[in-house]
TORPA-4810 file (N, C-alpha, C, O; in nm, 3 decimals):
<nodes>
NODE_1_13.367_10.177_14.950_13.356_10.296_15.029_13.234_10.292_15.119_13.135_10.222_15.096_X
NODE_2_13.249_10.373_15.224_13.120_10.401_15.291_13.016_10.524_15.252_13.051_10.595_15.158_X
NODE_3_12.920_10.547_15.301_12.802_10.605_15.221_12.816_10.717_15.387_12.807_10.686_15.506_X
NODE_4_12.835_10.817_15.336_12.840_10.945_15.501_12.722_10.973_15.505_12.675_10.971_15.618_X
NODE_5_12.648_11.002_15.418_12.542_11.138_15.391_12.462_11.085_15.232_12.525_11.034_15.139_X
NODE_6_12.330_11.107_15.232_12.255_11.108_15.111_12.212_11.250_15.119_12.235_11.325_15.214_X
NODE_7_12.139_11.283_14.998_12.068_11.402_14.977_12.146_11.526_14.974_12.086_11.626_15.015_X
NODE_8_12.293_11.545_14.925_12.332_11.641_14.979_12.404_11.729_14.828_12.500_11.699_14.758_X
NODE_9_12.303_11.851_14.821_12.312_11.938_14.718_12.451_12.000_14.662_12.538_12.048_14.734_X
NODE_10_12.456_11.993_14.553_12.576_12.131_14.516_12.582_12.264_14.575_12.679_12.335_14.602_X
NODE_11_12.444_12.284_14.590_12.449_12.425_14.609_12.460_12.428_14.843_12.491_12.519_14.920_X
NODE_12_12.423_12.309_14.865_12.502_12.305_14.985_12.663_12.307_15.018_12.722_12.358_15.112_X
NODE_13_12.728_12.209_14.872_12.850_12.197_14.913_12.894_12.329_14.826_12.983_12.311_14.744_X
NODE_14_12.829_12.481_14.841_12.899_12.568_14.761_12.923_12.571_14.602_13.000_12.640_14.536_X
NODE_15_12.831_12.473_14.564_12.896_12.438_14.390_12.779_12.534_14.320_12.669_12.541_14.374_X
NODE_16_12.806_12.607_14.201_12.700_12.645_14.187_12.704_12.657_14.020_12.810_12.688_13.967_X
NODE_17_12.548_12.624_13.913_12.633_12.601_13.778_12.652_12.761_13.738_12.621_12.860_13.805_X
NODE_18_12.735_12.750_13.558_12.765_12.867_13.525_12.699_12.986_13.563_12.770_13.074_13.609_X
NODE_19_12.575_13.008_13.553_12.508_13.137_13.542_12.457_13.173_13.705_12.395_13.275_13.736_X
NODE_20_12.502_13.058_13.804_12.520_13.115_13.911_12.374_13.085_14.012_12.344_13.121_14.126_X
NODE_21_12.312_13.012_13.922_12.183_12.954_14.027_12.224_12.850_14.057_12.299_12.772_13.999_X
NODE_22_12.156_12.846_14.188_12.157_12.728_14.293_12.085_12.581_14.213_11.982_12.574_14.147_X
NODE_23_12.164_12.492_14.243_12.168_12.386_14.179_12.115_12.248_14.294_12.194_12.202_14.377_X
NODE_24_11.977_12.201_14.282_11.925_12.091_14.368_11.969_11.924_14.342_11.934_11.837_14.422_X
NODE_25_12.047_11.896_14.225_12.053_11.778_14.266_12.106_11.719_14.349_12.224_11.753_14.363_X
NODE_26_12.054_11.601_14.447_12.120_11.556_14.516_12.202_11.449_14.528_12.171_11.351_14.460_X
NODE_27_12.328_11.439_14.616_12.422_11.359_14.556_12.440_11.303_14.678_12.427_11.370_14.780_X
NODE_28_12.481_11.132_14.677_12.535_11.036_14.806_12.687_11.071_14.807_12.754_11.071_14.704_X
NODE_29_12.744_11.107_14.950_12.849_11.163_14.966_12.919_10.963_15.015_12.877_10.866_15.079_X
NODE_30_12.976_10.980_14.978_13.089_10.894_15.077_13.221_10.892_15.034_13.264_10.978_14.957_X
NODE_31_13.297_10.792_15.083_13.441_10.801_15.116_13.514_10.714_15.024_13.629_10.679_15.050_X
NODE_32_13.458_10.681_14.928_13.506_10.620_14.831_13.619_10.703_14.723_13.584_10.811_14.674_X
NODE_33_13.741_10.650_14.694_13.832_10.686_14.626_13.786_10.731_14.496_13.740_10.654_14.412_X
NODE_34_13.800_10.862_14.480_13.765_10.910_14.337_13.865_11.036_14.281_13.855_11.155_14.309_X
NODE_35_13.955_10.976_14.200_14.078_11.002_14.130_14.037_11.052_14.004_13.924_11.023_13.963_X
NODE_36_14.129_11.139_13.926_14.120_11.208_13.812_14.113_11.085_13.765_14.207_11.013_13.798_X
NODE_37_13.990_11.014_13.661_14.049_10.921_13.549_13.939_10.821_13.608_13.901_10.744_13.520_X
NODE_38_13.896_10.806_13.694_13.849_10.708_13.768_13.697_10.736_13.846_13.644_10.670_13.936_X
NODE_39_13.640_10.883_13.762_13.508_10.889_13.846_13.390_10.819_13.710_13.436_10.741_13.627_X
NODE_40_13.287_10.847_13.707_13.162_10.736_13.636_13.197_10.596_13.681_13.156_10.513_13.601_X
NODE_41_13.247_10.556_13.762_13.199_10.451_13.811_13.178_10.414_13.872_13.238_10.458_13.970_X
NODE_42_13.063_10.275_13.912_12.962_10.266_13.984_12.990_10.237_14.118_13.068_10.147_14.152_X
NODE_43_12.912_10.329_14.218_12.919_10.307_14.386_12.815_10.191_14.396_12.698_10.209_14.363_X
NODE_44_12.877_10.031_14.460_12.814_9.943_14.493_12.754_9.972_14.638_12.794_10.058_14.716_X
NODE_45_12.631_9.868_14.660_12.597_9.875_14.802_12.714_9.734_14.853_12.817_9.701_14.795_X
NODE_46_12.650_9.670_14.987_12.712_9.553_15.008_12.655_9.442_14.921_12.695_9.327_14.938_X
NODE_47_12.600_9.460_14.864_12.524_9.333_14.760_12.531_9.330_14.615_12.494_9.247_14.532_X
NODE_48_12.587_9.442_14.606_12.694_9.417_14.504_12.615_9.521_14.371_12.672_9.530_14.263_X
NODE_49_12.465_9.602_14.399_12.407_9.660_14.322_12.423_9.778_14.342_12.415_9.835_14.451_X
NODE_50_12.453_9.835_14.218_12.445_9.955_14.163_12.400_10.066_14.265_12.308_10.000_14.314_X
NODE_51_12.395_10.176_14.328_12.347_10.263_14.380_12.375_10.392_14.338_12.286_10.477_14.337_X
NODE_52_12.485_10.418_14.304_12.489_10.554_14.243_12.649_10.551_14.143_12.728_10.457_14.148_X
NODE_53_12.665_10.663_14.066_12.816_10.679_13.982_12.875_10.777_14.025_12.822_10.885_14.051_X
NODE_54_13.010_10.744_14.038_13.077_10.848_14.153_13.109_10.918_13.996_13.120_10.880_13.880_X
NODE_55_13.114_11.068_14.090_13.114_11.189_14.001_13.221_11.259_14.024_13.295_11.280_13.928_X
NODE_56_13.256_11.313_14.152_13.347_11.429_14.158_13.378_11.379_14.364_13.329_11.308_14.451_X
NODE_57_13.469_11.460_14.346_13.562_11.462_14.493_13.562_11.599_14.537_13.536_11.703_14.477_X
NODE_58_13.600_11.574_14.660_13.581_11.736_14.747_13.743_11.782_14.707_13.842_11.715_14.734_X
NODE_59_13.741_11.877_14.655_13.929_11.938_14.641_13.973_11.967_14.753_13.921_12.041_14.837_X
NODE_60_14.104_11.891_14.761_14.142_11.978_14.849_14.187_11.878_14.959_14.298_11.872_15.012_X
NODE_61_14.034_11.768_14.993_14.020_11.699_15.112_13.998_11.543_15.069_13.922_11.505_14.980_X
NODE_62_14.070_11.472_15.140_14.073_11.324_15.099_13.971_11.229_15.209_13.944_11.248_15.327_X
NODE_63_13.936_11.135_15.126_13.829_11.025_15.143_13.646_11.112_15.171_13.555_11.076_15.246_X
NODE_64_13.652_11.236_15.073_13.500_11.285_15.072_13.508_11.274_14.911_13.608_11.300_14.843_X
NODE_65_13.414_11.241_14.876_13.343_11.180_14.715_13.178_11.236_14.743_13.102_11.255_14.838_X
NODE_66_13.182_11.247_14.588_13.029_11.222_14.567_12.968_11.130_14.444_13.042_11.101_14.350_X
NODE_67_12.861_11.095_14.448_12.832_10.992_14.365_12.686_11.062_14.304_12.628_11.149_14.370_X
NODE_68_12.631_11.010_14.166_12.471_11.101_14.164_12.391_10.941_14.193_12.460_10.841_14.179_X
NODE_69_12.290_10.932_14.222_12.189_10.858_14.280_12.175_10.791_14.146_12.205_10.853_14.044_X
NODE_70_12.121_10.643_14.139_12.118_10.529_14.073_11.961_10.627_13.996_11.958_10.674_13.882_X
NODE_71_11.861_10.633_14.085_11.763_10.661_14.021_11.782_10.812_13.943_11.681_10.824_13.873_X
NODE_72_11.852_10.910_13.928_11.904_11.022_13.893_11.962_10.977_13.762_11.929_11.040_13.661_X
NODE_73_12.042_10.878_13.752_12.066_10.872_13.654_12.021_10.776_13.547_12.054_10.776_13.428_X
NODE_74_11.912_10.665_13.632_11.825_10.633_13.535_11.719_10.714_13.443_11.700_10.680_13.326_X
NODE_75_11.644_10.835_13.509_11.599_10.937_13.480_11.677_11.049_13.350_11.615_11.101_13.258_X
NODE_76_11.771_11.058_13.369_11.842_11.127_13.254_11.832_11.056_13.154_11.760_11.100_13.064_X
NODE_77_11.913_10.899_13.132_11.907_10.831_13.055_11.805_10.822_13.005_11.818_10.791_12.886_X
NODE_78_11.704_10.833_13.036_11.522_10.800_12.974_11.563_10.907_12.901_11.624_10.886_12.796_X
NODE_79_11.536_11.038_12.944_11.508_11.152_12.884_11.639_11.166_12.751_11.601_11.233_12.655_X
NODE_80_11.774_11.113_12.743_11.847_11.141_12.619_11.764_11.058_12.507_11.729_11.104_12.398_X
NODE_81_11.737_10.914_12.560_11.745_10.836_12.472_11.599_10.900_12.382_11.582_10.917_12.262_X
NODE_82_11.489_10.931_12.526_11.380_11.031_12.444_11.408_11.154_12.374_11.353_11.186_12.268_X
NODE_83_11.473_11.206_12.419_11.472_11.362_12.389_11.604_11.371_12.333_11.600_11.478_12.271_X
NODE_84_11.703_11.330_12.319_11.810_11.380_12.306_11.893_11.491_12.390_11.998_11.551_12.370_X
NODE_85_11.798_11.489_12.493_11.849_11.622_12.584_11.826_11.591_12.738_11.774_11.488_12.780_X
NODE_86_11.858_11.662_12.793_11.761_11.658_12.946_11.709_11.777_13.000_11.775_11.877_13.027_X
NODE_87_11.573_11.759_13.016_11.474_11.843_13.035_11.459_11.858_13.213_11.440_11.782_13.309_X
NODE_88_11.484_12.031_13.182_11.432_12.047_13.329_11.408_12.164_13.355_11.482_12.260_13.330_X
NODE_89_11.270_12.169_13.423_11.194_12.282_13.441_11.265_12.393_13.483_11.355_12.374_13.565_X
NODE_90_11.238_12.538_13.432_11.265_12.651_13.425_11.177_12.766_13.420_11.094_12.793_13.333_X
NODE_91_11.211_12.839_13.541_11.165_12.984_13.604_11.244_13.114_13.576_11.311_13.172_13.662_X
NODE_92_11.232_13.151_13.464_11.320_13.276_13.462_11.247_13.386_13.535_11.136_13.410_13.489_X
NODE_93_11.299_13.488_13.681_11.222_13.626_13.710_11.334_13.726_13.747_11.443_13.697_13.796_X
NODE_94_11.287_13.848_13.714_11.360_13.913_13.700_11.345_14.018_13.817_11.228_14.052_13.803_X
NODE_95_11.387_14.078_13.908_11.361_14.124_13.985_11.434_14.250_13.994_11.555_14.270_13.988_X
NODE_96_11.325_14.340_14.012_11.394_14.524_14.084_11.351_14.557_14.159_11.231_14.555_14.188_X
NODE_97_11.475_14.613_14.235_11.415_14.691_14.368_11.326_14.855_14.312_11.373_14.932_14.229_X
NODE_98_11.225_14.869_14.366_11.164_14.968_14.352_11.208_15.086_14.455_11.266_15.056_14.559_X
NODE_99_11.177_15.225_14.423_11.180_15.360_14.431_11.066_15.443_14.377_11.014_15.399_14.275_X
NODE_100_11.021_15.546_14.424_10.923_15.616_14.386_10.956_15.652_14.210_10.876_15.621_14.122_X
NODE_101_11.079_15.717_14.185_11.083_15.714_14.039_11.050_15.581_13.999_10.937_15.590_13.952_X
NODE_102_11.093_15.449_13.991_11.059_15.366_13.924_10.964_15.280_13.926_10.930_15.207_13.833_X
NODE_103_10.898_15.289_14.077_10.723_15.289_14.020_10.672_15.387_13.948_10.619_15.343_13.846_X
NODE_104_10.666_15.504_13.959_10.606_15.598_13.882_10.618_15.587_13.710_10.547_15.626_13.618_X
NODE_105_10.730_15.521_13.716_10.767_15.473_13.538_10.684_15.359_13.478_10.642_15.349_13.363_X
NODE_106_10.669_15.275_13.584_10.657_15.125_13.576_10.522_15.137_13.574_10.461_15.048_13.515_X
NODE_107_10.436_15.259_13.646_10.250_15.280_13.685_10.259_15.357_13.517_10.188_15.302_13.432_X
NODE_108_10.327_15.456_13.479_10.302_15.500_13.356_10.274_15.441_13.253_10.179_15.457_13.176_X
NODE_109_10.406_15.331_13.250_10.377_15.220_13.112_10.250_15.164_13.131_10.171_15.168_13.037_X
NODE_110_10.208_15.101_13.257_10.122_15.038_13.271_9.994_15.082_13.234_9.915_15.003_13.181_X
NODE_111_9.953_15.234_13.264_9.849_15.331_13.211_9.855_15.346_13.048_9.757_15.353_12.973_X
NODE_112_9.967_15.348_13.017_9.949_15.363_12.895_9.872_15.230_12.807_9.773_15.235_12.735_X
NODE_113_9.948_15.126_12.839_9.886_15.008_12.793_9.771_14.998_12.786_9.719_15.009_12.675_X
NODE_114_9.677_14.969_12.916_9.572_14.981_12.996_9.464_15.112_12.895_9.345_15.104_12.864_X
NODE_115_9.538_15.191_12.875_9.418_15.272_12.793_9.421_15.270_12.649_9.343_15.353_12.604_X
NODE_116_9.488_15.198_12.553_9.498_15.110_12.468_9.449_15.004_12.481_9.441_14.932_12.382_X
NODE_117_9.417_14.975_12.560_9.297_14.840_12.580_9.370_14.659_12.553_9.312_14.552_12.538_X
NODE_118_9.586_14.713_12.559_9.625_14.617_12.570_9.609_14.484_12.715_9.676_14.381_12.717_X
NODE_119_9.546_14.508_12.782_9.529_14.432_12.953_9.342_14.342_12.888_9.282_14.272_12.971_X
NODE_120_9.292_14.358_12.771_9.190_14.302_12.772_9.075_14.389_12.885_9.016_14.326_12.973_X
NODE_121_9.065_14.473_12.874_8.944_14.519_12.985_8.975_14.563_13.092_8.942_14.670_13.143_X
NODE_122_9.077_14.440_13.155_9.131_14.401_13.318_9.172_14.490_13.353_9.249_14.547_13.276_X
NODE_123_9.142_14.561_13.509_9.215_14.651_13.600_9.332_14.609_13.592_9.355_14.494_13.553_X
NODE_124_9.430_14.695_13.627_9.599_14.684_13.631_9.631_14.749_13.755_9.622_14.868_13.785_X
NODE_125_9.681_14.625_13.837_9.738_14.695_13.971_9.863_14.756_14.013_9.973_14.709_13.982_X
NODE_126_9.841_14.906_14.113_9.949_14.957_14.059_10.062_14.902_14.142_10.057_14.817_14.231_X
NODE_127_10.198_14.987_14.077_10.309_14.916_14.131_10.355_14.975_14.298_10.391_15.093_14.293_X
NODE_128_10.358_14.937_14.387_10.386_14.994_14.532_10.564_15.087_14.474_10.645_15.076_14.382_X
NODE_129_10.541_15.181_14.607_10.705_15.281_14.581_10.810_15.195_14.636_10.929_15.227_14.638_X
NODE_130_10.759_15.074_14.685_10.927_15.031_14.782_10.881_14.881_14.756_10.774_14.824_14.732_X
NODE_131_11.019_14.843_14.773_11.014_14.638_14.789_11.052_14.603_14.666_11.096_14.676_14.578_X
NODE_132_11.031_14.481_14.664_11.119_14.416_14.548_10.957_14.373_14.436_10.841_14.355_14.473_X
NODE_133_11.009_14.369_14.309_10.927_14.407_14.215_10.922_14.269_14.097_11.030_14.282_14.039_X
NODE_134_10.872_14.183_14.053_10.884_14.054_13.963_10.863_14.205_13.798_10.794_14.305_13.778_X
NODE_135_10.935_14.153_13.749_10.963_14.304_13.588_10.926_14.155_13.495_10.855_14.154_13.395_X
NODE_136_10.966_14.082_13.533_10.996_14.016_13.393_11.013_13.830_13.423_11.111_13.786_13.483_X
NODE_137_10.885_13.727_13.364_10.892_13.642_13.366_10.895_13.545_13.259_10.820_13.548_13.160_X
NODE_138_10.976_13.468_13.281_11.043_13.363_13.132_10.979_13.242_13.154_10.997_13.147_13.078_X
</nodes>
């Protein structure tokens, strides 16, 4: 097959995993035949080495493939054979749009804490009435 495109995300080609976040790995697109039964295996260059394992096909549309990158999946492999798993960094935030009621809720808790002497000493800044608000980080 030929090689169209490197670098090119799931979450470019619309793919996105279960819970609906955008997904960065990047994948070598080309035109290589990839059939139910017939993807994990390996996209050669002209020299006959390894470059990436074709993964999945565009539905729908014939001679578009994707493959994951040789070094992508040397990287995983490290990490099973270490970890048994594959590790990858994670940002959980939780975000609300604010309103005068729900700053006013959100400045309350915060006072309350704050004079319980849960903040360690520290001023606590208050919450603005409008815009988007970080509630909650994982």
């Amino acid at each position: 097959g030929i090689v169209s495109a490197i670098e090119r995300t799931r979450s470019e080609l619309g793919l996105h995993d279960s819970l609906g976040a955008r997904n960065t790995t990047a994948y070598i697109q080309t035109d290589a035949s990839i059939n139910s039964g017939n993807s994990g295996g390996p996209l050669l260059d002209v020299h006959g080495r390894v470059i990436g394992v074709n993964t999945m096909k565009a539905m729908g549309m014939d001679g578009i493939a994707f493959a994951v990158p040789i070094d992508e999946v040397k990287r995983v492999v490290r990490q099973l054979t270490a970890h048994g798993r594959v590790l990858r960094p994670y940002l959980g935030l939780k975000f609300i749009e604010l309103s005068e009621p729900v700053a006013e809720e959100l400045n309350a808790r915060a006072a309350e804490k704050e004079s319980r002497g849960l903040f360690g000493g520290g001023h606590v800044a208050r919450v603005p009435a409008r815009g988007l608000y970080v509630m909650h980080v994982t």
